[in-house]
DSSP file (Angstrom, degrees, kcal/mol; ACC not computed):
  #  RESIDUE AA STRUCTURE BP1 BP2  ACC     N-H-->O    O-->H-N    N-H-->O    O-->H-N    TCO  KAPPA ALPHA  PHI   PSI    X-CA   Y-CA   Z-CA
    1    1 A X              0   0    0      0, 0.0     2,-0.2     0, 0.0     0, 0.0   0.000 360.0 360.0 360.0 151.9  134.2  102.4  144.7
    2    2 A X        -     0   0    0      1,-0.1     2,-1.3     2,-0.0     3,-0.1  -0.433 360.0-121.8 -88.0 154.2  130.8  102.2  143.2
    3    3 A X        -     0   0    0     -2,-0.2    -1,-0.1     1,-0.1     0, 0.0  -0.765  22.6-176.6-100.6 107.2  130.0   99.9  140.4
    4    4 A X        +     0   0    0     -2,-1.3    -1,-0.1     2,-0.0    -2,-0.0   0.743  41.9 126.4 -53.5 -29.6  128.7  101.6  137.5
    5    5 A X        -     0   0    0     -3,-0.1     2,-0.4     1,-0.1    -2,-0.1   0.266  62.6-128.2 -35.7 164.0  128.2   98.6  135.8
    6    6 A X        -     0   0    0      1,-0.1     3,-0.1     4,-0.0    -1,-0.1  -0.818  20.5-169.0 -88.4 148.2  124.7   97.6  134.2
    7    7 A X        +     0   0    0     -2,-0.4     2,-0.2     1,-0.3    -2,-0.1   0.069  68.6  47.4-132.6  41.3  123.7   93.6  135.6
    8    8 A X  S    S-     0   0    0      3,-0.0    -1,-0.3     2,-0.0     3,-0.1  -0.409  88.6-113.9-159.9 127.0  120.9   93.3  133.2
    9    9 A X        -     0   0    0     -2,-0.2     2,-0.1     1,-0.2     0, 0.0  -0.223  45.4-109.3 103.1 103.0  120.4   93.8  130.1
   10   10 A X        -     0   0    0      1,-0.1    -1,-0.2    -2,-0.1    -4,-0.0  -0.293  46.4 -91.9 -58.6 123.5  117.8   96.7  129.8
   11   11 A X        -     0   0    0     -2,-0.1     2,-0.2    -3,-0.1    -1,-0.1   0.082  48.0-107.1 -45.9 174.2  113.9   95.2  128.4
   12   12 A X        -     0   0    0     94,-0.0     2,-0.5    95,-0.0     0, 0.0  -0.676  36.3-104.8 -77.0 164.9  113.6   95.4  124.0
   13   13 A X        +     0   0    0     -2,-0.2     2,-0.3     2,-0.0    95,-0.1  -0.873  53.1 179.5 -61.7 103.5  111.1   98.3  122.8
   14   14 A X        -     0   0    0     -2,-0.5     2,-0.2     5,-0.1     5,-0.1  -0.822  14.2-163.4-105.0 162.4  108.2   96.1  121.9
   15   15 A X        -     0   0    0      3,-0.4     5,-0.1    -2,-0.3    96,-0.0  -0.846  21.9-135.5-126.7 155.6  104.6   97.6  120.5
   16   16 A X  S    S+     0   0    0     -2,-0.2    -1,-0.0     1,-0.1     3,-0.0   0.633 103.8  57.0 -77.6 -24.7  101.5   95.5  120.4
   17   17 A X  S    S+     0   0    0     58,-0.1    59,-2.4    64,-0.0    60,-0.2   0.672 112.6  18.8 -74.7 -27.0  100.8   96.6  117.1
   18   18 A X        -     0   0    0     57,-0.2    -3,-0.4    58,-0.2     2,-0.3  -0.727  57.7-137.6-145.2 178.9  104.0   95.6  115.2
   19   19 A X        -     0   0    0     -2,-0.2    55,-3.0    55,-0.1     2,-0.1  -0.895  24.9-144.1-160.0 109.3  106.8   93.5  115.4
   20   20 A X  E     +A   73   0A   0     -2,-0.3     2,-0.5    53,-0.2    53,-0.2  -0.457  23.4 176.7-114.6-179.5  110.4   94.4  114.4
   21   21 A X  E     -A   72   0A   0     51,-0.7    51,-2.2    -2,-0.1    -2,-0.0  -0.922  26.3-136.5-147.1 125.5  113.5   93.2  112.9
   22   22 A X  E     -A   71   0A   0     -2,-0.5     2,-0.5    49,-0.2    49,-0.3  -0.438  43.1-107.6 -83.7 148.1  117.1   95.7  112.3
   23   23 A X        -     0   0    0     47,-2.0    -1,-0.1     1,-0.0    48,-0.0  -0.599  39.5-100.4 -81.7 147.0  118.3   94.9  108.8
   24   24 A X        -     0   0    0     -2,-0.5     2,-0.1     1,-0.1    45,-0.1  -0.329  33.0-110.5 -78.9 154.3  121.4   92.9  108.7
   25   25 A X    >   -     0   0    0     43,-0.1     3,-2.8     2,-0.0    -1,-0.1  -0.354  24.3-106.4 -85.8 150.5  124.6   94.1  108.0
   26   26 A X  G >  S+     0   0    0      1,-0.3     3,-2.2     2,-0.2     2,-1.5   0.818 114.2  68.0 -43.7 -78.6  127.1   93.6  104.7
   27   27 A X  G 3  S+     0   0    0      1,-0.3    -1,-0.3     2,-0.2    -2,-0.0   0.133 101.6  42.3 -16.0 -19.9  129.1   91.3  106.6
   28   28 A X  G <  S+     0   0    0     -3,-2.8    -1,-0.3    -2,-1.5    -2,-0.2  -0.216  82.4  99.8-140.3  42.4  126.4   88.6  106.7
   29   29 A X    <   +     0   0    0     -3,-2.2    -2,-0.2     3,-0.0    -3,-0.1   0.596  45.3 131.2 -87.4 -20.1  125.3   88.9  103.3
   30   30 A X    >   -     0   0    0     -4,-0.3     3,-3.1     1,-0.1     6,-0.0   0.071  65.4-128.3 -51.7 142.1  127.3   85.9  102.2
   31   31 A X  T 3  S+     0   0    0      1,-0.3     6,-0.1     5,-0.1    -1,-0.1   0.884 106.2  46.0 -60.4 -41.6  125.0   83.5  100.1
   32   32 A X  T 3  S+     0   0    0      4,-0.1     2,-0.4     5,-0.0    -1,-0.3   0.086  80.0 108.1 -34.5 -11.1  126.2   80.7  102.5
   33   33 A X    <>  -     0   0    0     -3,-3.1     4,-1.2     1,-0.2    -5,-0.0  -0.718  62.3-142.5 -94.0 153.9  126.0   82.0  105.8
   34   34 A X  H  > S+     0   0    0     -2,-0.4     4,-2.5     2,-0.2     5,-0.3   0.823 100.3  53.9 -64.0 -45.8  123.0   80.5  107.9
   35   35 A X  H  > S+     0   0    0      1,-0.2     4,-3.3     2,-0.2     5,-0.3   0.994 106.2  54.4 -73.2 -47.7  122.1   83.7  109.6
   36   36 A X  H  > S+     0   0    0      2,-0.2     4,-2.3     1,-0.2    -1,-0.2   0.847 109.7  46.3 -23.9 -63.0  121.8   85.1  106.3
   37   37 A X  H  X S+     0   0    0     -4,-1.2     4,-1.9     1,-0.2    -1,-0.2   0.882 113.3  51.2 -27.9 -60.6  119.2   82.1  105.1
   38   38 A X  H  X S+     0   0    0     -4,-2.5     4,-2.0     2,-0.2    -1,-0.2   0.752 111.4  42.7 -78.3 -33.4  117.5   82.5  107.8
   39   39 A X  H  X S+     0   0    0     -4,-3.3     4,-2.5    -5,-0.3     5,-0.3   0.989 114.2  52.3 -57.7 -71.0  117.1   86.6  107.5
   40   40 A X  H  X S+     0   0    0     -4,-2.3     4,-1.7    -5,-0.3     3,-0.3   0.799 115.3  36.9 -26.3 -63.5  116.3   86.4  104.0
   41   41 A X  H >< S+     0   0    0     -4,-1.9     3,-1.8     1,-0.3    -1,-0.3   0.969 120.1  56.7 -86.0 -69.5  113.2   83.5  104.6
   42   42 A X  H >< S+     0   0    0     -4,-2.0     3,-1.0     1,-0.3     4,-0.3   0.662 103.3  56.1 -54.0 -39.5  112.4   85.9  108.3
   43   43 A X  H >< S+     0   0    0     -4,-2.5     3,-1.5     1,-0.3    -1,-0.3   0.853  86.2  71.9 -78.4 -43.7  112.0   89.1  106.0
   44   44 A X  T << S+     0   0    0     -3,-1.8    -1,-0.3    -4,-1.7    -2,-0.2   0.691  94.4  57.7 -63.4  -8.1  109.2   87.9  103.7
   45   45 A X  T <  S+     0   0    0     -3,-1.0    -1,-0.2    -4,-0.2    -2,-0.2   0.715  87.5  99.3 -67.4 -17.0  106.7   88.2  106.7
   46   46 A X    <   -     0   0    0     -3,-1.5    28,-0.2    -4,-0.3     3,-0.1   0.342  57.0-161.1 -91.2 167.3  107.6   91.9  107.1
   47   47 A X        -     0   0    0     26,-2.1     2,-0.2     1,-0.7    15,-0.2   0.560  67.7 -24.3-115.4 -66.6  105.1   95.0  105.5
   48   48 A X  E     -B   73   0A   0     25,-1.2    25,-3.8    13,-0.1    -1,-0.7  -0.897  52.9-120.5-147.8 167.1  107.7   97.8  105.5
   49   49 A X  E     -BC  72  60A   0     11,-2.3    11,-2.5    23,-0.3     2,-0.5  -0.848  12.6-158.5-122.8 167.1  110.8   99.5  106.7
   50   50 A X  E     -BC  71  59A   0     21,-1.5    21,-2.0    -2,-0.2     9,-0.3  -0.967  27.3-109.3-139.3 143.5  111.4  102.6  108.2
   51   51 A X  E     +B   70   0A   0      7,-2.0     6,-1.6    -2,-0.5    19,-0.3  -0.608  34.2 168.0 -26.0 106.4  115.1  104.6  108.3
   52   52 A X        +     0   0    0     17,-2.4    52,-2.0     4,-0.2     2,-0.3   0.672  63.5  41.4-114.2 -12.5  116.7  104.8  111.3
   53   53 A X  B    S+D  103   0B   0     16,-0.7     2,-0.6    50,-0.2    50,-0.2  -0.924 118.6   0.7-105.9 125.3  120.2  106.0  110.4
   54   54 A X  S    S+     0   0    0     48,-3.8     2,-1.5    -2,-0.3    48,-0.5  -0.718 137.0  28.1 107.5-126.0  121.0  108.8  107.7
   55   55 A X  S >  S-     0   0    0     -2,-0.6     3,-1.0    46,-0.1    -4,-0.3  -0.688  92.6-149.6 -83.0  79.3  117.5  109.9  106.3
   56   56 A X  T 3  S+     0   0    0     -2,-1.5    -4,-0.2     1,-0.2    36,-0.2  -0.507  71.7  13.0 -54.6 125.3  115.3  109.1  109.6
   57   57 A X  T 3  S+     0   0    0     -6,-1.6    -1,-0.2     1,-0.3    -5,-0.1  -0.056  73.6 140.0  53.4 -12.9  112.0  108.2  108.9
   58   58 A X    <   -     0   0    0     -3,-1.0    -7,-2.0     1,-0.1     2,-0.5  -0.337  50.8-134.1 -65.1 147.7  111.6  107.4  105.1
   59   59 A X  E     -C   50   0A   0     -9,-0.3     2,-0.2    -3,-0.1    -9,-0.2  -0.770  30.6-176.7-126.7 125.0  109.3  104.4  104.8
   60   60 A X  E     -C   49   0A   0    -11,-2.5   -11,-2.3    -2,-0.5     2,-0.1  -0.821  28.8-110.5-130.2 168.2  111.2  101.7  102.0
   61   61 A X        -     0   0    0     -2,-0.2     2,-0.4   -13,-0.2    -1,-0.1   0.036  50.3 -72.9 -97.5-153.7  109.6   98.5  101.0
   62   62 A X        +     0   0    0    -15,-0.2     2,-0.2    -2,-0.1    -1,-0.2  -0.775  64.9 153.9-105.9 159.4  111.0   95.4  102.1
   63   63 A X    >   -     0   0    0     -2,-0.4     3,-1.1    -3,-0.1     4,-0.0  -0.555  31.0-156.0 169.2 113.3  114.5   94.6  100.0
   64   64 A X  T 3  S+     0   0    0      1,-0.3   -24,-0.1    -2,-0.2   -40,-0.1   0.698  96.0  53.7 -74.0 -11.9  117.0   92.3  101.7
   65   65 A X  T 3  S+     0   0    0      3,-0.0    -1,-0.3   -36,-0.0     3,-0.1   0.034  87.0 104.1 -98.5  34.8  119.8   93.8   99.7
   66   66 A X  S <  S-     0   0    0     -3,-1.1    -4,-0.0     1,-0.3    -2,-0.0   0.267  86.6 -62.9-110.3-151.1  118.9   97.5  100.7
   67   67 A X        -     0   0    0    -42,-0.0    -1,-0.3     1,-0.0     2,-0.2   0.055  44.6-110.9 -88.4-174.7  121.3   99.3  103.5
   68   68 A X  S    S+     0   0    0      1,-0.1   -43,-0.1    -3,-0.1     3,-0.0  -0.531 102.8  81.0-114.8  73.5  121.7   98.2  107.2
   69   69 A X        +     0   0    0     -2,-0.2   -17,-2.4   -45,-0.1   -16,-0.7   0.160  62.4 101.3-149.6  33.8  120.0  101.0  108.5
   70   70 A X  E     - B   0  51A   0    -19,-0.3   -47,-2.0    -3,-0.2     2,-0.7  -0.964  58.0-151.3-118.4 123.8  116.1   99.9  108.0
   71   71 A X  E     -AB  22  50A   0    -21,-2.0   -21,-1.5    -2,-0.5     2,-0.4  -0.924  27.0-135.3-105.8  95.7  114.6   98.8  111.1
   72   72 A X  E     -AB  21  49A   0    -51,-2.2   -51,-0.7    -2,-0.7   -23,-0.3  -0.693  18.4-152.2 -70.9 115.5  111.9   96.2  109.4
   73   73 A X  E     -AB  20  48A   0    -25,-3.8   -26,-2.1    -2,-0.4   -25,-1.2  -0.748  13.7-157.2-118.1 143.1  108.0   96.2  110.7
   74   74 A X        -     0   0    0    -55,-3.0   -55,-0.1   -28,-0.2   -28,-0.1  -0.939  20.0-143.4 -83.1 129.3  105.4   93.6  110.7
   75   75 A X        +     0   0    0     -2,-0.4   -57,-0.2     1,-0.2   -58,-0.1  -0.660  24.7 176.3 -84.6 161.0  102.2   95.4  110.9
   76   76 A X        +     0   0    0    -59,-2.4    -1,-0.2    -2,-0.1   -58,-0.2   0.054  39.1 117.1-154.1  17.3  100.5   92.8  113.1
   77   77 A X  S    S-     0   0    0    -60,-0.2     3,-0.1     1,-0.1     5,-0.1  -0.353  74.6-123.1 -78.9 166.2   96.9   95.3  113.4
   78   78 A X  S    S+     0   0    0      1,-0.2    -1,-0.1    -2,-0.1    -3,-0.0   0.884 113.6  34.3 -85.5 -55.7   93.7   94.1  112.1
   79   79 A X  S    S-     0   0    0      2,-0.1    -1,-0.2     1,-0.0     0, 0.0   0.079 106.1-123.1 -79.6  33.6   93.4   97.4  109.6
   80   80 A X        +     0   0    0      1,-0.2     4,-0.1    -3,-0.1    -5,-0.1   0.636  55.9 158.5  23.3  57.6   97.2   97.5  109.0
   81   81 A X        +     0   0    0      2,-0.1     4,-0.2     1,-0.1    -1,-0.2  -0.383  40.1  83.3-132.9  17.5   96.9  100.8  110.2
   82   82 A X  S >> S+     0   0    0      2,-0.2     3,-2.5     3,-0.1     4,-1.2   0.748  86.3  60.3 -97.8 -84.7  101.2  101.2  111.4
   83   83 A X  H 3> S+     0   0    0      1,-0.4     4,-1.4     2,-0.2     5,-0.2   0.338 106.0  44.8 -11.6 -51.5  102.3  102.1  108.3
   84   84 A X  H 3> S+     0   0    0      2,-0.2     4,-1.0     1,-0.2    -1,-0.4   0.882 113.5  50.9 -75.7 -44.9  100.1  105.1  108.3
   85   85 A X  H X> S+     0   0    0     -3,-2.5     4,-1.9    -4,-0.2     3,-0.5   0.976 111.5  42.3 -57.7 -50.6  101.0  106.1  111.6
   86   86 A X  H 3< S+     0   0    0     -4,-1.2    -2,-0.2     1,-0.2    -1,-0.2   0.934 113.6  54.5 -76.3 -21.4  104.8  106.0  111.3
   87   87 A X  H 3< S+     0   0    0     -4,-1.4    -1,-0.2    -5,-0.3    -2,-0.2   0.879 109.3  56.4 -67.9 -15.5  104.4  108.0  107.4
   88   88 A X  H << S+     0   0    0     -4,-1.0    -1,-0.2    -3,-0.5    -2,-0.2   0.812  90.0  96.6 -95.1 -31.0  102.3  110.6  109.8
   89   89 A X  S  < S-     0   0    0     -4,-1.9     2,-0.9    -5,-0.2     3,-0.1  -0.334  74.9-136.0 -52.0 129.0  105.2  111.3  112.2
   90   90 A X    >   -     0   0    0      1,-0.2     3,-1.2    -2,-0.1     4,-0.2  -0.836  24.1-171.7 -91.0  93.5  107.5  114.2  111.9
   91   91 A X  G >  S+     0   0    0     -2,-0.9     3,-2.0     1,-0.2    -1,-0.2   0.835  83.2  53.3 -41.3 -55.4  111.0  112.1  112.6
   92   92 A X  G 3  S+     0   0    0      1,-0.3    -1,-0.2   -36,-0.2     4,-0.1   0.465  88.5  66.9 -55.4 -19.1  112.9  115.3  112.7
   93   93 A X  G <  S+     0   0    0     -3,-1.2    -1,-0.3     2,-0.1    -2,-0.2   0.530  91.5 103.6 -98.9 -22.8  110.8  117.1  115.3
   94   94 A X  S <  S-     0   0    0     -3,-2.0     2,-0.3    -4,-0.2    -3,-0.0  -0.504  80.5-121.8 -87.9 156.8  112.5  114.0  117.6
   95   95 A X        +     0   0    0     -2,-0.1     2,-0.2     1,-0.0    -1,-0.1  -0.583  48.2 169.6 -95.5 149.2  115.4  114.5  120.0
   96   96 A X        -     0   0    0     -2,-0.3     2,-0.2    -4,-0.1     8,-0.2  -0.755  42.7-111.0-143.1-178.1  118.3  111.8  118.4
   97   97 A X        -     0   0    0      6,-0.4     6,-2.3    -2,-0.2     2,-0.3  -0.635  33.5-146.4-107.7-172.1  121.9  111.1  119.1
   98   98 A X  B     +E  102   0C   0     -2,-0.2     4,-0.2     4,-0.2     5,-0.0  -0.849  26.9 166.4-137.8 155.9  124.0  112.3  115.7
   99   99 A X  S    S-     0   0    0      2,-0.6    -2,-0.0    -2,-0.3     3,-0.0  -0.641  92.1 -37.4-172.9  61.1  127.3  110.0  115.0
  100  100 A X  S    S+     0   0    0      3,-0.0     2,-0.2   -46,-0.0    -2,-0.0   0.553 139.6  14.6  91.2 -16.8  128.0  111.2  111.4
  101  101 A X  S    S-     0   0    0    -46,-0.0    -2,-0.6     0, 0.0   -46,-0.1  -0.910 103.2 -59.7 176.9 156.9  124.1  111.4  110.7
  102  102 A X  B     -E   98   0C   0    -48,-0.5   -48,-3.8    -2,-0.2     2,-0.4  -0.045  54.2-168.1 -52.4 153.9  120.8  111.4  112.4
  103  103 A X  B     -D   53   0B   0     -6,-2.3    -6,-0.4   -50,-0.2   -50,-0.2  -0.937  13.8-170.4-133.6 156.5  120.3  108.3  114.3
  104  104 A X        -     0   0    0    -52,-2.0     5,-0.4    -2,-0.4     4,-0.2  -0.504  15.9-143.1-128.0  89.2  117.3  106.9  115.9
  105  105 A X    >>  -     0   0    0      2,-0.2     3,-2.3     1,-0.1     4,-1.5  -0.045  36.2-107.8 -81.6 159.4  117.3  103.6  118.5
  106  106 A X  H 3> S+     0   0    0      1,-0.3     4,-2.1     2,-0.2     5,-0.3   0.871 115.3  67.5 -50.5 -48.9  114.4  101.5  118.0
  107  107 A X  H 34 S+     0   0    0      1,-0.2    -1,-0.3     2,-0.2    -2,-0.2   0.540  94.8  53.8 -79.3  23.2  112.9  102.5  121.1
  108  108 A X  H X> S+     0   0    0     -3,-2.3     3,-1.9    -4,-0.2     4,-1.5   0.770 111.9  46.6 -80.3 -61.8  112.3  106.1  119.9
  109  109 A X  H 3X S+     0   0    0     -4,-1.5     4,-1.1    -5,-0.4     5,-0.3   0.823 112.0  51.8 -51.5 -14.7  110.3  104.6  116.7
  110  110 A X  H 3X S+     0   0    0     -4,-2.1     4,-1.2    -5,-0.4    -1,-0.3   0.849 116.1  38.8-100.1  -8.6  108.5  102.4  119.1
  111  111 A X  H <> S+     0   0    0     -3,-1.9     4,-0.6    -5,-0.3    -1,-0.2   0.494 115.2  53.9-106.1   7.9  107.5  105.5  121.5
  112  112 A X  H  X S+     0   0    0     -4,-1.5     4,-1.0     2,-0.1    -2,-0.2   0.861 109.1  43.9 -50.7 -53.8  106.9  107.7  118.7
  113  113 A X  H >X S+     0   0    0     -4,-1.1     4,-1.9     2,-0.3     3,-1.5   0.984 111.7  58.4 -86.6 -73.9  104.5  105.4  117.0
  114  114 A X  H 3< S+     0   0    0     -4,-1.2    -1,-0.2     1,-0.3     3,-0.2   0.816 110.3  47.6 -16.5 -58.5  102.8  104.8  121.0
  115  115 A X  H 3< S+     0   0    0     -4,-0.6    -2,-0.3     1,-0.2    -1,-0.3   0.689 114.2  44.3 -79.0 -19.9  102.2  108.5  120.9
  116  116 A X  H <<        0   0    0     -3,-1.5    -1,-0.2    -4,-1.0    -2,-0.2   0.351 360.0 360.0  -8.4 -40.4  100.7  108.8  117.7
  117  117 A X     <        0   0    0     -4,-1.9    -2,-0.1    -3,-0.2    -3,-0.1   0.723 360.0 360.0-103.0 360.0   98.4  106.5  116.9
């Protein structure tokens, strides 16, 4: 029988332009948790966030208490020039899986953004 398995761990979607970060989930909001700390103090480098779950595309501002469905960007261009690129995308016009609402995995936003700018 064949093995289906995967035996590696598939590369991240990186961009040269940006640097990203998923927002964290309820569940490791506690004021006490380390990973928490660590998010929280990780987050103030960040520009903006973009939707990835729900309402796909809407560009939020940075807010650590916000949903866990913001995929956080560091613009990391000389004219900070992502921000305008992902607001210029039509999110909808892309093909996405649905589980209760549109979804988008990070490597869609990060080959949207590729094709675009």
């Amino acid at each position: 029988m064949k093995d289906l398995r995967i035996p590696t761990r598939p590369p991240t979607a990186r961009s040269d332009d940006f640097e990203w970060i998923m927002s964290e989930t309820p569940n490791n909001r506690h004021p006490d948790c380390r990973k928490w700390k660590k998010y929280k103090s990780k987050l103030k480098e960040y520009d903006f966030g973009i939707v990835y779950w729900g309402t796909i595309g809407q560009i939020r501002e940075v807010d650590p208490t916000a949903s866990s469905t913001v995929l956080y960007i560091k613009d990391l261009t000389e004219d900070k020039s992502v921000r305008a690129v992902m607001e210029s995308i039509d999110w909808h016009s892309l093909p996405c899986d649905f589980v209760g609402a549109p979804h988008l995995h990070p490597r869609q936003i990060v080959e949207a953004y590729e094709e675009h700018k």
